[in-house]
Backbone as CSV, one residue per row, in Angstrom:
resi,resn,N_x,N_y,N_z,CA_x,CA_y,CA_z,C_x,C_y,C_z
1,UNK,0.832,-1.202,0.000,0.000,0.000,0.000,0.877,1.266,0.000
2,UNK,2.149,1.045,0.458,2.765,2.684,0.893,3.084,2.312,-0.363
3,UNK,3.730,1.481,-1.224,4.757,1.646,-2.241,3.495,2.620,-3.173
4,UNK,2.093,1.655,-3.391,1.275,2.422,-4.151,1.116,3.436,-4.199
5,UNK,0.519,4.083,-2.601,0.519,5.335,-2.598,1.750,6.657,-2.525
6,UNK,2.859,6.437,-2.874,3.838,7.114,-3.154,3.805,6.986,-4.966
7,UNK,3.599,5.614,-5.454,3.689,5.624,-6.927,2.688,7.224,-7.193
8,UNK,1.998,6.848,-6.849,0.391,7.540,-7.331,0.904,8.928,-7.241
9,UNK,1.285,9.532,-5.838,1.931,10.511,-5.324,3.053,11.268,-6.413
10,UNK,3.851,10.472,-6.667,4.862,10.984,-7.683,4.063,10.738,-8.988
11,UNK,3.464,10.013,-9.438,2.508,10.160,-10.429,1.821,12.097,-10.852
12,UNK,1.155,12.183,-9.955,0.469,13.346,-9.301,0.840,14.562,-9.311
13,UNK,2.345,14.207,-9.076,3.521,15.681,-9.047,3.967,15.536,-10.232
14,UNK,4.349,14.601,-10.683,5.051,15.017,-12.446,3.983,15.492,-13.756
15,UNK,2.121,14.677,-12.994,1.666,15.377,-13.842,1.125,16.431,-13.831
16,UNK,1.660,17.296,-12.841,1.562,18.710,-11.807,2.333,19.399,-12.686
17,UNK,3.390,19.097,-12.425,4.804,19.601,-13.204,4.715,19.929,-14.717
18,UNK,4.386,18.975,-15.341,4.144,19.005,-16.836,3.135,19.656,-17.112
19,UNK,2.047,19.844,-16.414,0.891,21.062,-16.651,1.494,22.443,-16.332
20,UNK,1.951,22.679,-15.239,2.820,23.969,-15.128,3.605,24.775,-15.947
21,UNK,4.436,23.544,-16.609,5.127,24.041,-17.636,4.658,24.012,-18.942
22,UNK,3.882,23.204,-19.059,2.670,23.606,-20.780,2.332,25.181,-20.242
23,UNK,1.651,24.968,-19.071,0.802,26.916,-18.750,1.882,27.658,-19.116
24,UNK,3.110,27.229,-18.533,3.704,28.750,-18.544,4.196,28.730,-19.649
25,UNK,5.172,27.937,-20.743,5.137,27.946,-21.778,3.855,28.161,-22.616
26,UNK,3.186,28.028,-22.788,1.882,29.136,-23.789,1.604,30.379,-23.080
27,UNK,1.899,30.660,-21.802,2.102,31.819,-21.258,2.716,32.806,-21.681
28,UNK,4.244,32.290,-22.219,5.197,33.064,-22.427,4.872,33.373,-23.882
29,UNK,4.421,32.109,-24.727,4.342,32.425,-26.308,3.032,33.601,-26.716
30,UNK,2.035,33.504,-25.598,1.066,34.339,-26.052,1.419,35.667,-25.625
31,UNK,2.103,35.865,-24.488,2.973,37.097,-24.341,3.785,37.618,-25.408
32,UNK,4.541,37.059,-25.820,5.614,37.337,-26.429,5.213,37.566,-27.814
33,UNK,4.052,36.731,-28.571,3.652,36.785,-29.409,2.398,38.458,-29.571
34,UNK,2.047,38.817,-28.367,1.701,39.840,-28.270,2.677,41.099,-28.070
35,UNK,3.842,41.024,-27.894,4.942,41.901,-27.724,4.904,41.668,-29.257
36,UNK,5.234,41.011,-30.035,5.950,41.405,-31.183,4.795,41.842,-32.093
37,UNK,3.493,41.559,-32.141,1.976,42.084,-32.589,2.488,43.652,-32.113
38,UNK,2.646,43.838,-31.292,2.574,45.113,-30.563,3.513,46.474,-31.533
39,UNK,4.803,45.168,-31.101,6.006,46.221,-31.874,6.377,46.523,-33.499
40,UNK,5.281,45.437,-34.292,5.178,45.299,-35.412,4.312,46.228,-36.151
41,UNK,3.067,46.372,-35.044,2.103,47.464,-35.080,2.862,48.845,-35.469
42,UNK,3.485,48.907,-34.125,4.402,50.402,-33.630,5.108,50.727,-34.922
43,UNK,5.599,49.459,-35.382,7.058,49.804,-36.736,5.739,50.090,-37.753
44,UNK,4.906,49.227,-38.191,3.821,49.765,-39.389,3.120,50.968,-39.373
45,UNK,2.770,51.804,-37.792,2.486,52.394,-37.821,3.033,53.992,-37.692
46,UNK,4.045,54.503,-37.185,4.893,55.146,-37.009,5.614,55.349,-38.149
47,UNK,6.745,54.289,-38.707,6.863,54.503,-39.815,6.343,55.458,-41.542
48,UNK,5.082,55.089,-41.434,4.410,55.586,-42.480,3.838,57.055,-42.113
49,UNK,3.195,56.958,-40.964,3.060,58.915,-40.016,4.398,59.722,-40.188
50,UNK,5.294,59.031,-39.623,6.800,59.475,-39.428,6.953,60.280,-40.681
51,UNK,6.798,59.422,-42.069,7.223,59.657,-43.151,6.384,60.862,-43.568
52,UNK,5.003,60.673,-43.418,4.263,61.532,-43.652,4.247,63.231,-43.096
53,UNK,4.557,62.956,-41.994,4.815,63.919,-41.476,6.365,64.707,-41.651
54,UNK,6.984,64.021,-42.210,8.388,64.315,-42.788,7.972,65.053,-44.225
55,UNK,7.312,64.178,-45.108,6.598,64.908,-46.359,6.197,66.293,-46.229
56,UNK,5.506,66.103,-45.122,4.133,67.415,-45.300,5.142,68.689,-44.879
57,UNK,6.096,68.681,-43.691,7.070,69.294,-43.734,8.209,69.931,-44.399
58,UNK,8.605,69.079,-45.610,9.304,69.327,-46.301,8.310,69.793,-47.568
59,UNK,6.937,69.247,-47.785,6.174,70.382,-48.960,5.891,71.662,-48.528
60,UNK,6.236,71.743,-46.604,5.791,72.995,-46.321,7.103,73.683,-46.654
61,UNK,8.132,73.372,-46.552,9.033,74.397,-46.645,9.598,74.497,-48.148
């Protein structure tokens, strides 16, 4: 009975463990994958204002 209930036990924790680290790994990818959404945004968007606003400046002068 003890041997069982230690099997089970460590059973229990590794499949503890391996859920933890699936969470936090898709944790990190949906993070990260939202950082670079983010900064990809920033570069598409900035960029083309930037420019624009560089244009309109230089037709003003």
């Amino acid at each position: 009975m003890f041997l069982v209930t230690t099997r089970s036990k460590h059973k229990v924790l590794i499949i503890l463990s391996v859920l933890s680290l699936t969470v936090s790994l898709f944790y990190l990818l949906i993070s990260q994958k939202k950082k670079v959404a983010v900064a990809l945004e920033n570069i598409f968007s900035l960029d083309p204002s930037s420019t624009v606003v560089n244009d309109k400046k230089t037709d003003m002068v």
